[in-house]
PDB file as gemmi writes it, atoms N, CA and C in Angstrom:
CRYST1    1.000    1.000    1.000  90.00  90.00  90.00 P 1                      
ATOM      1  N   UNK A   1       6.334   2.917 -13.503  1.00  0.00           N  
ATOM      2  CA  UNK A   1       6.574   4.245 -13.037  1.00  0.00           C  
ATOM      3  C   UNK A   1       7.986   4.639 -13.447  1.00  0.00           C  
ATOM      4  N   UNK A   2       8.335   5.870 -14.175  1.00  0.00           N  
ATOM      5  CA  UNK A   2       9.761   6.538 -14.010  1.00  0.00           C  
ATOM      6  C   UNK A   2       9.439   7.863 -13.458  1.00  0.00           C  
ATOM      7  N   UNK A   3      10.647   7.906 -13.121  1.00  0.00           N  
ATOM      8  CA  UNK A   3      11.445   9.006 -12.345  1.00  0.00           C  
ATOM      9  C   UNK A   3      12.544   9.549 -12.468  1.00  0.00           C  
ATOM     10  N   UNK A   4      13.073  10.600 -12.447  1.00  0.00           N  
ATOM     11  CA  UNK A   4      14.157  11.400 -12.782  1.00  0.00           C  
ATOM     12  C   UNK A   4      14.849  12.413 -11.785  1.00  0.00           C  
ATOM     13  N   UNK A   5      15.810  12.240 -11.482  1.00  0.00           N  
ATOM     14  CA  UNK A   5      16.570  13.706 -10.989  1.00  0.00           C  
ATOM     15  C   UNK A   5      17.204  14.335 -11.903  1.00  0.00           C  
ATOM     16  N   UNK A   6      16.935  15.785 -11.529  1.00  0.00           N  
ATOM     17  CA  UNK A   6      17.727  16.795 -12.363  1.00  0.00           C  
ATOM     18  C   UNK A   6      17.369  16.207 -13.907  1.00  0.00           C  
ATOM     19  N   UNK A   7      18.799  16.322 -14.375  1.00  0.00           N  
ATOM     20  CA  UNK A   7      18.690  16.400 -16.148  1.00  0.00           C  
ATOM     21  C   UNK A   7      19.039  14.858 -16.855  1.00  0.00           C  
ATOM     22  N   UNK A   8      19.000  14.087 -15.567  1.00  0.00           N  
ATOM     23  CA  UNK A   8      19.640  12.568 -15.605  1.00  0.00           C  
ATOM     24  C   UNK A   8      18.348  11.735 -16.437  1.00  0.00           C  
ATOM     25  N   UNK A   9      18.333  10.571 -17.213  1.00  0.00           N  
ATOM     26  CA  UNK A   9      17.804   9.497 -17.588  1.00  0.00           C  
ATOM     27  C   UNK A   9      16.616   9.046 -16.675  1.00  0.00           C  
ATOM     28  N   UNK A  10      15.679   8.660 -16.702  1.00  0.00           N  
ATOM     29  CA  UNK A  10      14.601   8.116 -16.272  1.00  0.00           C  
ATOM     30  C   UNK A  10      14.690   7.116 -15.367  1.00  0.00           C  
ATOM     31  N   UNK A  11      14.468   6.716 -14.186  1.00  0.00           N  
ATOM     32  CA  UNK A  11      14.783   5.024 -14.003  1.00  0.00           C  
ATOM     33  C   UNK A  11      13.623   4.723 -13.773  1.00  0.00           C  
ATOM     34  N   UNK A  12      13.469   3.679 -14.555  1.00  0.00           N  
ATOM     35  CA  UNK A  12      12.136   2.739 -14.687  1.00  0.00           C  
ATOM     36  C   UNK A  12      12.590   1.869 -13.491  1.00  0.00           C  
ATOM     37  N   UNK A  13      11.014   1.903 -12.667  1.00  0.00           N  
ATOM     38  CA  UNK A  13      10.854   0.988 -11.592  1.00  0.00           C  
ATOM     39  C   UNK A  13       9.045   0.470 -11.425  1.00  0.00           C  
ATOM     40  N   UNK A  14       9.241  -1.040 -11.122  1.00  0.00           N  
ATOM     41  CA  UNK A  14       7.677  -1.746 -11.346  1.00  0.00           C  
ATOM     42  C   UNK A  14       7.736  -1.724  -9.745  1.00  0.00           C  
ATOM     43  N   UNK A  15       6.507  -0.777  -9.248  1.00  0.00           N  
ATOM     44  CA  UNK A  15       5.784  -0.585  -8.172  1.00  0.00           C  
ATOM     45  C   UNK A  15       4.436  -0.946  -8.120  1.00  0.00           C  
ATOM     46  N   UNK A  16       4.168  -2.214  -6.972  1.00  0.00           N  
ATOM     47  CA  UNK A  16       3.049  -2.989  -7.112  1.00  0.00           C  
ATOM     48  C   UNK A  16       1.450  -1.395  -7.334  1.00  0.00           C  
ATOM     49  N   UNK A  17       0.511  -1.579  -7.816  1.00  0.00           N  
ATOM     50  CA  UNK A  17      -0.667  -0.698  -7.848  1.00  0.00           C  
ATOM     51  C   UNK A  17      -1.501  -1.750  -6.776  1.00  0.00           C  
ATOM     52  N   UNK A  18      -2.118  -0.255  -5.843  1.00  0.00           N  
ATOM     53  CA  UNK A  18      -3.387  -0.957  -4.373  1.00  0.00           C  
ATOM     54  C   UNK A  18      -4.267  -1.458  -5.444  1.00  0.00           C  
ATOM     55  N   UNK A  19      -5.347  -2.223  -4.847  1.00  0.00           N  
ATOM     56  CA  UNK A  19      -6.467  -2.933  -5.945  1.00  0.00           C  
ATOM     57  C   UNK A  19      -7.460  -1.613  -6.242  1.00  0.00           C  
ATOM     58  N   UNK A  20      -7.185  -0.273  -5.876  1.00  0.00           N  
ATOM     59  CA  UNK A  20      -8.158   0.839  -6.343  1.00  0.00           C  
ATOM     60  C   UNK A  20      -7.756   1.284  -7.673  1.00  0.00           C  
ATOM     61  N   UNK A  21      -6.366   1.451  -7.822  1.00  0.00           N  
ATOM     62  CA  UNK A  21      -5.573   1.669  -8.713  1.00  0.00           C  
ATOM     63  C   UNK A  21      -5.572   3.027  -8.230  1.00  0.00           C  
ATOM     64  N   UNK A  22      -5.800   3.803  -7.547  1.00  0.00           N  
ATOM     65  CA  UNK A  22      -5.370   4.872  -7.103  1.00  0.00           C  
ATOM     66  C   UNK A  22      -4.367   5.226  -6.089  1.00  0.00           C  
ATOM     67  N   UNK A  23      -3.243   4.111  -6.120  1.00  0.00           N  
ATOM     68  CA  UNK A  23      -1.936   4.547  -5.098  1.00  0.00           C  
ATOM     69  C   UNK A  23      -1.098   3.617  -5.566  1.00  0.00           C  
ATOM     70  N   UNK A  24       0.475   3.471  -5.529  1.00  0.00           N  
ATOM     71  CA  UNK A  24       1.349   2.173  -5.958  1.00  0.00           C  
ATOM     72  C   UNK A  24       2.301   2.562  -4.574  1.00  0.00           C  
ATOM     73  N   UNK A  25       3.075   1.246  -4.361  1.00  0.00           N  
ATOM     74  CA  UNK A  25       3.468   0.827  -3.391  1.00  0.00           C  
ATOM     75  C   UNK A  25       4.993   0.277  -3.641  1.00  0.00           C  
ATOM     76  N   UNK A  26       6.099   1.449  -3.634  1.00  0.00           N  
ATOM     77  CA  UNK A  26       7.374   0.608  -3.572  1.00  0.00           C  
ATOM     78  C   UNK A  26       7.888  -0.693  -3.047  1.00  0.00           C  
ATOM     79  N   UNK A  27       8.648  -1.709  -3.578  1.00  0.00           N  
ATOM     80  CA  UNK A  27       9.558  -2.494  -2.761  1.00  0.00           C  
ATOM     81  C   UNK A  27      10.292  -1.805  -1.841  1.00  0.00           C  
ATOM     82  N   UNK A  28      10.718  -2.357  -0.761  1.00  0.00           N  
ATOM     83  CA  UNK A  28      11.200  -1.576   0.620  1.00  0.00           C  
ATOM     84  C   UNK A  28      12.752  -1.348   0.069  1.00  0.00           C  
ATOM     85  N   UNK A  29      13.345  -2.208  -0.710  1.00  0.00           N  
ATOM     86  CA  UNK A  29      14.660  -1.584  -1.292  1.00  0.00           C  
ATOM     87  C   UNK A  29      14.674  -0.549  -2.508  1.00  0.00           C  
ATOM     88  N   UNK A  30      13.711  -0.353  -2.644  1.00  0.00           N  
ATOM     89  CA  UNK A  30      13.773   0.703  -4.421  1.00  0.00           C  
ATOM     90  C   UNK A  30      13.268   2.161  -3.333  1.00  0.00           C  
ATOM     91  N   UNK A  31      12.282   1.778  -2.064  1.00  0.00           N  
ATOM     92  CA  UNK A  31      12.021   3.149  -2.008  1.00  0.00           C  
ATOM     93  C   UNK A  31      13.162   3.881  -1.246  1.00  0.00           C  
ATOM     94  N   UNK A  32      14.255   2.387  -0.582  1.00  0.00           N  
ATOM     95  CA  UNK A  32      15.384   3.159   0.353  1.00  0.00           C  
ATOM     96  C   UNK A  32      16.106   4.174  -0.777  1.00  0.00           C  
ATOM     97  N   UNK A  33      16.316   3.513  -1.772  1.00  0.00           N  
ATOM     98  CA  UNK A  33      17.011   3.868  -2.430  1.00  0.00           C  
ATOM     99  C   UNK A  33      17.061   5.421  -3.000  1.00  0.00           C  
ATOM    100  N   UNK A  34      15.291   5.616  -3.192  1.00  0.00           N  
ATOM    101  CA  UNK A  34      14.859   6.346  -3.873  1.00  0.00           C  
ATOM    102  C   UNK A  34      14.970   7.621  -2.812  1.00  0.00           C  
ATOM    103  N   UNK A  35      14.502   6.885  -1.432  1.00  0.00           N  
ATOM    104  CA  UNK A  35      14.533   8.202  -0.278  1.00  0.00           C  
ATOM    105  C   UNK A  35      15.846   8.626  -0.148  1.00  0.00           C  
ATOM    106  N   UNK A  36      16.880   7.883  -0.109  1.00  0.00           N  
ATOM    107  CA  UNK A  36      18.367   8.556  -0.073  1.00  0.00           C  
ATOM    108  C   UNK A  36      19.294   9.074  -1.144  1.00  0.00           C  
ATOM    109  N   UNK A  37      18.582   9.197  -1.935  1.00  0.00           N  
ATOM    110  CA  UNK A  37      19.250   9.593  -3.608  1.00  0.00           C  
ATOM    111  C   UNK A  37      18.388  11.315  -2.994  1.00  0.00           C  
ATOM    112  N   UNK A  38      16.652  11.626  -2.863  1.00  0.00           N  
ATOM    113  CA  UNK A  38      16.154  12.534  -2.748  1.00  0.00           C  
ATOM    114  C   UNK A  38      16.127  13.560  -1.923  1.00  0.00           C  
ATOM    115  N   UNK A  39      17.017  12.996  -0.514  1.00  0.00           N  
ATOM    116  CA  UNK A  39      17.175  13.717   0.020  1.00  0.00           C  
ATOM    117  C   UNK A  39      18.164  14.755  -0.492  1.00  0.00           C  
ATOM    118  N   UNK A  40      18.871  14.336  -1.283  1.00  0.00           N  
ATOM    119  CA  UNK A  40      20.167  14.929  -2.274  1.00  0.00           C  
ATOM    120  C   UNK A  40      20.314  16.144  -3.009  1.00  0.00           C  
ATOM    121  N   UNK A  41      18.766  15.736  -3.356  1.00  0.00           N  
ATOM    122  CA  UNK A  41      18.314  16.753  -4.958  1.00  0.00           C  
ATOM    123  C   UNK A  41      17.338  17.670  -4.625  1.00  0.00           C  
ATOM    124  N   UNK A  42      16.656  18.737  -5.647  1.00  0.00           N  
ATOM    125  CA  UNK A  42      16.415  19.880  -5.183  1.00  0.00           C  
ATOM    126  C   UNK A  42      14.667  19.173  -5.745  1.00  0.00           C  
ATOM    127  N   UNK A  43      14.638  18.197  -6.624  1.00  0.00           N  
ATOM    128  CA  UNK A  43      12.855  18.272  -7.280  1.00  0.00           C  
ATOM    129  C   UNK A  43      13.272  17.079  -7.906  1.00  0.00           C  
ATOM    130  N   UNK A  44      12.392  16.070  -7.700  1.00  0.00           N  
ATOM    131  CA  UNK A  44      12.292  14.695  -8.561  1.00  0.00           C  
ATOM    132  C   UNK A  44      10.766  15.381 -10.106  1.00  0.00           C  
ATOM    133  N   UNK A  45      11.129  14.564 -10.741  1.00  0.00           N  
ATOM    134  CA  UNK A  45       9.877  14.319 -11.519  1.00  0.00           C  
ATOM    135  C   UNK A  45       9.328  13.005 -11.784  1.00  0.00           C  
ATOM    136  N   UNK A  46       8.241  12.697 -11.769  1.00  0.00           N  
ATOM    137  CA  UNK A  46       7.516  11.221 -11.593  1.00  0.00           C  
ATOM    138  C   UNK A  46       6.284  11.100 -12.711  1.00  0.00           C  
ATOM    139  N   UNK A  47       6.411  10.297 -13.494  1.00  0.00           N  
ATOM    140  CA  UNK A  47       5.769  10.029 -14.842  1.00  0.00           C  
ATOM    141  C   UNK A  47       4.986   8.594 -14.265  1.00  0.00           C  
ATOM    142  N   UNK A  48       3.762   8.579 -14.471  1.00  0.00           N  
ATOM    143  CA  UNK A  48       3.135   7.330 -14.440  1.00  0.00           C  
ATOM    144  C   UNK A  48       1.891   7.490 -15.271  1.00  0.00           C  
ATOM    145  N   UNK A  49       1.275   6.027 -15.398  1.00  0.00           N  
ATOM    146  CA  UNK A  49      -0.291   5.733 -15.710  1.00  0.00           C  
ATOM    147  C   UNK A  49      -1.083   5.294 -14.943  1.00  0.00           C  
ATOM    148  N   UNK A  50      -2.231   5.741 -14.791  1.00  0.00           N  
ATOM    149  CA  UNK A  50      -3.236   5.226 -14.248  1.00  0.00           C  
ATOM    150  C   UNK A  50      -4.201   4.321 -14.593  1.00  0.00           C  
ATOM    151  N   UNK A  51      -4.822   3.773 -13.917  1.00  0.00           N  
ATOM    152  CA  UNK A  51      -5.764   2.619 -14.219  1.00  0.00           C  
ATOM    153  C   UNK A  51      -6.174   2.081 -15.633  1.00  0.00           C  
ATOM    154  N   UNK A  52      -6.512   3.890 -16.253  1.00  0.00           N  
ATOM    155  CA  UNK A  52      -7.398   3.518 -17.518  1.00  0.00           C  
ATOM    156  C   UNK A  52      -5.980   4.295 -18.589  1.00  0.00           C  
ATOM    157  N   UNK A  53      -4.887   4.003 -18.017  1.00  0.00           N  
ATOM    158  CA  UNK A  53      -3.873   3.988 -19.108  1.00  0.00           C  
ATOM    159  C   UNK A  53      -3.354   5.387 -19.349  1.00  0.00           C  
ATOM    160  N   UNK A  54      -3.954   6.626 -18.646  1.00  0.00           N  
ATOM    161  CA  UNK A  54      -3.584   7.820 -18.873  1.00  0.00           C  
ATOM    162  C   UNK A  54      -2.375   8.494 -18.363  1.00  0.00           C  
ATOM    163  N   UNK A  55      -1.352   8.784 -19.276  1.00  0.00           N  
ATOM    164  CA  UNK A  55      -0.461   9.283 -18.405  1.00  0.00           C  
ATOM    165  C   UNK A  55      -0.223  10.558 -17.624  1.00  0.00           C  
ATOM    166  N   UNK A  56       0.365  10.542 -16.689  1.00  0.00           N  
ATOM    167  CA  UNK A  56       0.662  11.857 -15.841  1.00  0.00           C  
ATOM    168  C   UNK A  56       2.141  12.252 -15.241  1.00  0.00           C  
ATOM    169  N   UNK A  57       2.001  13.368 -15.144  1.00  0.00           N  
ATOM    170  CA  UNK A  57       3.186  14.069 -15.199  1.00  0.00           C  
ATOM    171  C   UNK A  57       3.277  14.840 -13.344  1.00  0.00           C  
ATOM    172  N   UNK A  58       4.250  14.354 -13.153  1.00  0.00           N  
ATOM    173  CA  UNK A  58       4.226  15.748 -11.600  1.00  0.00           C  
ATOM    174  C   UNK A  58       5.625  15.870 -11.232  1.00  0.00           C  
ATOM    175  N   UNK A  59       5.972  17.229 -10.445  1.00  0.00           N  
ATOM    176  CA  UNK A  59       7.110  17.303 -10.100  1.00  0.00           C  
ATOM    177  C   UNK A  59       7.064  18.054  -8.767  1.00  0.00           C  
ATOM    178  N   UNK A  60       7.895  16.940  -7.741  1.00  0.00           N  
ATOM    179  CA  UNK A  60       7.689  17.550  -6.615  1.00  0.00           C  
ATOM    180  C   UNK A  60       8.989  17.964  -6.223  1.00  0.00           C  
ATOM    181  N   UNK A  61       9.345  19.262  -5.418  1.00  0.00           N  
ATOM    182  CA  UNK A  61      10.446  19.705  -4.795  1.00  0.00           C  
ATOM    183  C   UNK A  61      10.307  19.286  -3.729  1.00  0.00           C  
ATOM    184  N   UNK A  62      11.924  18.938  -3.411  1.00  0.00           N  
ATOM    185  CA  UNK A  62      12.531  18.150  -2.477  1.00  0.00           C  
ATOM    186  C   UNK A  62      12.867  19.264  -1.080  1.00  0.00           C  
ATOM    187  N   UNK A  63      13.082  20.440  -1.200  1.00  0.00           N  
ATOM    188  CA  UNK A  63      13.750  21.814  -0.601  1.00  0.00           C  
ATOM    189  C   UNK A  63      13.309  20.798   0.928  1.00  0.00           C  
ATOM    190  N   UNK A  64      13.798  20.861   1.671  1.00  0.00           N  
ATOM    191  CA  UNK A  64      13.924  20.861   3.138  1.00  0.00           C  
ATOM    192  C   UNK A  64      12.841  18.990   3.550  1.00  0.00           C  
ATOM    193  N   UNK A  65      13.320  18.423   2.764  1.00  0.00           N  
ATOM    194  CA  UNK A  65      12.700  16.667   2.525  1.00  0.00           C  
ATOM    195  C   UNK A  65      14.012  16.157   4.177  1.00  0.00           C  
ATOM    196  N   UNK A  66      15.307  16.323   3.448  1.00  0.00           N  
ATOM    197  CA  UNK A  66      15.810  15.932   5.104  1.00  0.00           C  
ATOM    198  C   UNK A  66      15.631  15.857   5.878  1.00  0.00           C  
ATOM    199  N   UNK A  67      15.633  17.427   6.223  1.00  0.00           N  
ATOM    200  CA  UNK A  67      15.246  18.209   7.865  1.00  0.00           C  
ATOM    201  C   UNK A  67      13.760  17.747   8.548  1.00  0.00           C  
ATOM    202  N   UNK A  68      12.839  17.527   7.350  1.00  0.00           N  
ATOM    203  CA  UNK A  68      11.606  16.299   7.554  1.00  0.00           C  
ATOM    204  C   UNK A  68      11.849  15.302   8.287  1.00  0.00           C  
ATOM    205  N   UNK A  69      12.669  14.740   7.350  1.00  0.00           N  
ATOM    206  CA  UNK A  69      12.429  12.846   7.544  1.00  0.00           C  
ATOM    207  C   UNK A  69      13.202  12.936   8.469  1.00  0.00           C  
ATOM    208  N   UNK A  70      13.960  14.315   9.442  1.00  0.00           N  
ATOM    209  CA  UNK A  70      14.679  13.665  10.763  1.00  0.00           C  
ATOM    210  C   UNK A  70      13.924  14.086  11.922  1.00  0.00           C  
ATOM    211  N   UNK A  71      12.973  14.709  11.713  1.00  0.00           N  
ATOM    212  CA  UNK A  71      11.966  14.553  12.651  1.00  0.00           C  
ATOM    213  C   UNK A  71      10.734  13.767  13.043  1.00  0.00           C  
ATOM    214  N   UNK A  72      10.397  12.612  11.777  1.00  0.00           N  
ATOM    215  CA  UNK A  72       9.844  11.265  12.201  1.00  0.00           C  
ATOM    216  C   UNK A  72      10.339  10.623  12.702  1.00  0.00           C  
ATOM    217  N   UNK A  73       9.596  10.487  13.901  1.00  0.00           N  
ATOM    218  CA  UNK A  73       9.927   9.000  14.715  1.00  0.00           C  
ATOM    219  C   UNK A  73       9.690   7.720  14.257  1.00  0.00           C  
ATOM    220  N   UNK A  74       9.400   7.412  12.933  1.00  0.00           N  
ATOM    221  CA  UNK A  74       9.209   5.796  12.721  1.00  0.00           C  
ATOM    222  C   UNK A  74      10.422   5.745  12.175  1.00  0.00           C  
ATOM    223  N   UNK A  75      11.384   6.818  11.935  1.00  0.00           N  
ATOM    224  CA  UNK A  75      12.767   6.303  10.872  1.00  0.00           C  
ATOM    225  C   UNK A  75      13.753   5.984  11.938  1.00  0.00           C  
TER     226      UNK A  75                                                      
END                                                                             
């Protein structure tokens, strides 16, 4: 999987895939990482492949991701 903020370089990170191949699953330190870099930024973009090798493209905005994650109670 890579990922990008803004206009920055890619960072390649190996995130285990569920046995459906339809979900992947950060290490608990790559996703801290990843959640406190995002709260930062305005839209990540996330490049991966799926099962049968196809790649995909998505970009999600971040706009109000903070003000979220401080209203879960599991954090």
């Amino acid at each position: 999987m890579r990922y990008a903020f803004g206009d920055e370089e890619p960072t390649v990170d190996v995130w285990s895939v569920r046995t459906t191949g339809m979900a992947v699953i950060a290490p608990p330190e790559v996703l801290d990482a990843f959640v406190e870099r995002a709260v930062t930024e305005d839209s990540v973009v996330i490049r991966v492949s799926d099962f049968q090798m196809r790649r995909h493209t998505y970009t999600f905005h971040l706009d109000g991701l903070e003000a979220a994650l401080d209203k879960l109670t599991c954090r």
